[in-house]
N, C-alpha and C positions, 0 to 999 in steps of 0.2 A: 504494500500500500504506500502512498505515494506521502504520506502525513495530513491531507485536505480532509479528514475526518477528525485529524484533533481538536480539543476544546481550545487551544490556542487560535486556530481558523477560524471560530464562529462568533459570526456579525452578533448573536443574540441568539438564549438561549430563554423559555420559559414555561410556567407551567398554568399557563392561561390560553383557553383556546381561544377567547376573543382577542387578545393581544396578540397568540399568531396569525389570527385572520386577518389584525389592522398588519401587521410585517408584509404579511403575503402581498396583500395588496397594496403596501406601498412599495412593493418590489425587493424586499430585503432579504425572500430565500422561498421555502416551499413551507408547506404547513400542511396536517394530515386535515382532513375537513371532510365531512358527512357529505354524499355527493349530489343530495337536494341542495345544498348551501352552495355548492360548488358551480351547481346549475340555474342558479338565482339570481351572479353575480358574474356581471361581465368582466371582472378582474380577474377573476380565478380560472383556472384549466386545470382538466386533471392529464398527472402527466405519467403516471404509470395505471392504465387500465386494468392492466391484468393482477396486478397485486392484490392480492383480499387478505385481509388486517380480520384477526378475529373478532367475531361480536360481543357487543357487552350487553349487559343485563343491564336494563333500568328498572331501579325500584323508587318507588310511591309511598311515602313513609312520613307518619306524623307521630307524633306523641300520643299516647292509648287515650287521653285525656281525653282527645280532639276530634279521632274518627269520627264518632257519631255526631258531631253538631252538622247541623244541615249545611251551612254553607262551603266548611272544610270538605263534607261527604260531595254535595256539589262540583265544588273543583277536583277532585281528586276523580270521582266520574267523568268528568272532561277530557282528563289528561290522558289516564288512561285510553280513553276512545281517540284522541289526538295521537296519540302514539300510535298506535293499531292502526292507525290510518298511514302517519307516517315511514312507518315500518314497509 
């Protein structure tokens, strides 16, 4: 390897996805990004197609307190079918 992988090479490193998205598109390197987001924004291109990054699991989680009050039960119905959708 040629060393352009070391931590001495890079512009910016972090562990915020919306700050790699502002980089990405201000042109400062590549950033991993969901590829509806990818497809939304004409600044972004994806540039290795064929790579597939394993899936995560999203969980939906409040305080036991909270579940049952109607407006938290509300939003969490939402998201849920928002995801499912998105998915």
């Amino acid at each position: 390897m040629d060393g352009t992988m070391e931590a001495s090479n890079w512009v910016m490193r972090c562990d915020s996805h919306p700050a790699m998205l502002a980089a990405a598109r201000a042109g400062l390197g590549i950033a991993i990004a969901q590829i509806p987001t990818i497809k939304t924004d004409p600044r972004l291109q994806i540039l290795l197609p064929d790579l597939e990054l394993p899936r995560l699991d999203t969980w939906v989680v409040t305080h036991e307190d909270l579940r049952h009050v109607p407006k938290v039960r509300a939003l969490f119905d939402r998201l849920v079918e928002g995801f499912k959708t998105y998915r």
